[in-house]
C-alpha positions, 0 to 999 in steps of 0.5 A, a space after each residue: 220747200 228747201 229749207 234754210 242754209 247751213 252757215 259753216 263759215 262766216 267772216 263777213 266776206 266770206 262764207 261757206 254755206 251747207 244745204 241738206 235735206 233737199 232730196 224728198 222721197 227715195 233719193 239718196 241723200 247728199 248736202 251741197 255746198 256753196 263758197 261766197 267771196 265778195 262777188 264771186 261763188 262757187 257751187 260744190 257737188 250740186 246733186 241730181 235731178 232731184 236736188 236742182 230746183 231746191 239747190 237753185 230756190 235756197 241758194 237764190 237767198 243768197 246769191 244771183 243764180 245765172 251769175 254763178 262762177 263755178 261748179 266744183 264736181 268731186 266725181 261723177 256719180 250721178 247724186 254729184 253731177 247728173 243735173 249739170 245739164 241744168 246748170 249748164 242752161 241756167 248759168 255760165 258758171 265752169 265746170 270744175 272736173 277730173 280730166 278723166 270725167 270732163 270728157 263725160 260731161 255732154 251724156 248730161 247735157 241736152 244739144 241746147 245746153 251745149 250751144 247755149 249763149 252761144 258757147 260749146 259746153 267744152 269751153 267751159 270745162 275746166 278738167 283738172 289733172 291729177 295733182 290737183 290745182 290751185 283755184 282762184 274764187 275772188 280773193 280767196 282760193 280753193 285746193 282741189 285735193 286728190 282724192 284717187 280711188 276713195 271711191 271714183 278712180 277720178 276723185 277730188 275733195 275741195 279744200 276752201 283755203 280762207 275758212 279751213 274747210 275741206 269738203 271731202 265728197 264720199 270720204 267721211 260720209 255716213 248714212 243716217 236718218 236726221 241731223 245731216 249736216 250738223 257736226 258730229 258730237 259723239 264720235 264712237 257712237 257715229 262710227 257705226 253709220 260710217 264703216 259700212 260704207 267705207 269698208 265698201 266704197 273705199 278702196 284700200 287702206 293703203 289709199 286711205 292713210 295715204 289720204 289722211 297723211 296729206 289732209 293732216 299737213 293742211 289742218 283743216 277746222 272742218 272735215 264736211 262729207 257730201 253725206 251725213 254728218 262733219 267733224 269739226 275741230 282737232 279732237 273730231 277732226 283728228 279721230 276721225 283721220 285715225 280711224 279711217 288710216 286703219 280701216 280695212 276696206 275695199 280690196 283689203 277684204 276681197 278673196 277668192 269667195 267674192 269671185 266665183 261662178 253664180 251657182 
């Protein structure tokens, strides 16, 4: 049973909830996100086969599901997008996705969700370039950041302008056993569940300061992965930009060692 949402912002018009824990058994892990302003509702990085009928059940408290708006997609591993054919049927909602993985989108969907309510699946793709975009939702908007190679080579993070929360896919993410979706309050001692995966999966550190410089203009309140534990406020948020501007990771690691004929 899904349990109850996360709220990470809340002015009475406009809310920014987190869903975590959702995943039962060996699945990996991951919190989704849903933006409410007025009428108007947006689903970030909605999961796999195994997160749609939890996702659906807890965001039913909160909204009409069919009536959803949009699905924001950071990339396009399968923990990220693999149930949109799902939520192609259940909704008329868009689909919010790199130009390079919109052309992707049909593998995941059954000829019934193409054609459903009478619509080619393509019409409701909204394939975004690489500059990012401005996005309306109601009478707020939301930046769609780019996010290249950290890690997909079509990656976008999703900056909600009204709460001041950028919801930053794999960047930040950390691997952990509990408390997923709660602020992080000791910030050395949650380096550990983070390097490992960002020294692999991020694919340079010239990519990451060039992230982290950008993020830095926008002053978010709130840094929220798709894995793990967020930074919030300007001591957490801002350790957390240093840090990952002087990693070393991904291709600033590889050397001739990693790229030798199996014995």
């Amino acid at each position: 049973m899904a349990g109850p949402a996360i709220t990470l912002f809340d002015n009475g018009t406009h809310k920014c909830l987190s869903f975590a824990h959702l995943v039962e058994g060996s699945g990996i892990q991951s919190n989704q996100f849903l933006i409410i302003d007025g009428d108007h509702e947006a689903v970030i990085d909605p999961g796999g086969e195994l997160t749609f009928v939890p996702l659906t059940m807890a965001i039913g408290r909160h909204i009409s599901v069919k009536d959803l708006d949009m699905i924001l997609c950071s990339h396009q591993d399968p923990d990220i997008i693999a149930s949109l054919g799902h939520w192609t049927q259940r909704t008329n909602a868009k689909i919010v996705i790199s130009k390079l993985w919109s052309r992707f989108v049909p593998h995941l969907a059954s000829n019934f969700a193409q054609k459903e309510m009478g619509r080619d699946l393509f019409e409701r793709i909204v394939p975004l370039p690489d500059e990012g975009a401005s996005i309306t939702l109601g009478s707020s908007r939301v930046l769609a950041l780019p996010g290249h190679f950290l890690h997909s080579v079509g990656n976008f993070q999703f900056y909600d302008v009204t709460s001041k929360i950028l919801f930053s896919g794999d960047m930040g993410a950390s691997v952990i056993d509990g408390d997923a979706g709660e602020a992080v309050k000791d910030f050395d001692a949650h380096v550990q569940s983070m390097a490992g995966f960002h020294r692999r999966y991020m694919v340079s550190g010239k990519v990451c300061r060039l992230w982290a410089d950008m993020v830095r203009e926008l002053r978010p309140d709130k840094i929220v992965p798709q894995h793990g534990r967020y930074f919030e406020g300007p001591e957490m948020v801002g350790r957390f930009l240093d840090w990952i501007s002087n990693l070393e990771c991904g291709i600033d690691l590889m050397g001739p060692n990693n790229y030798r004929v199996p014995s």
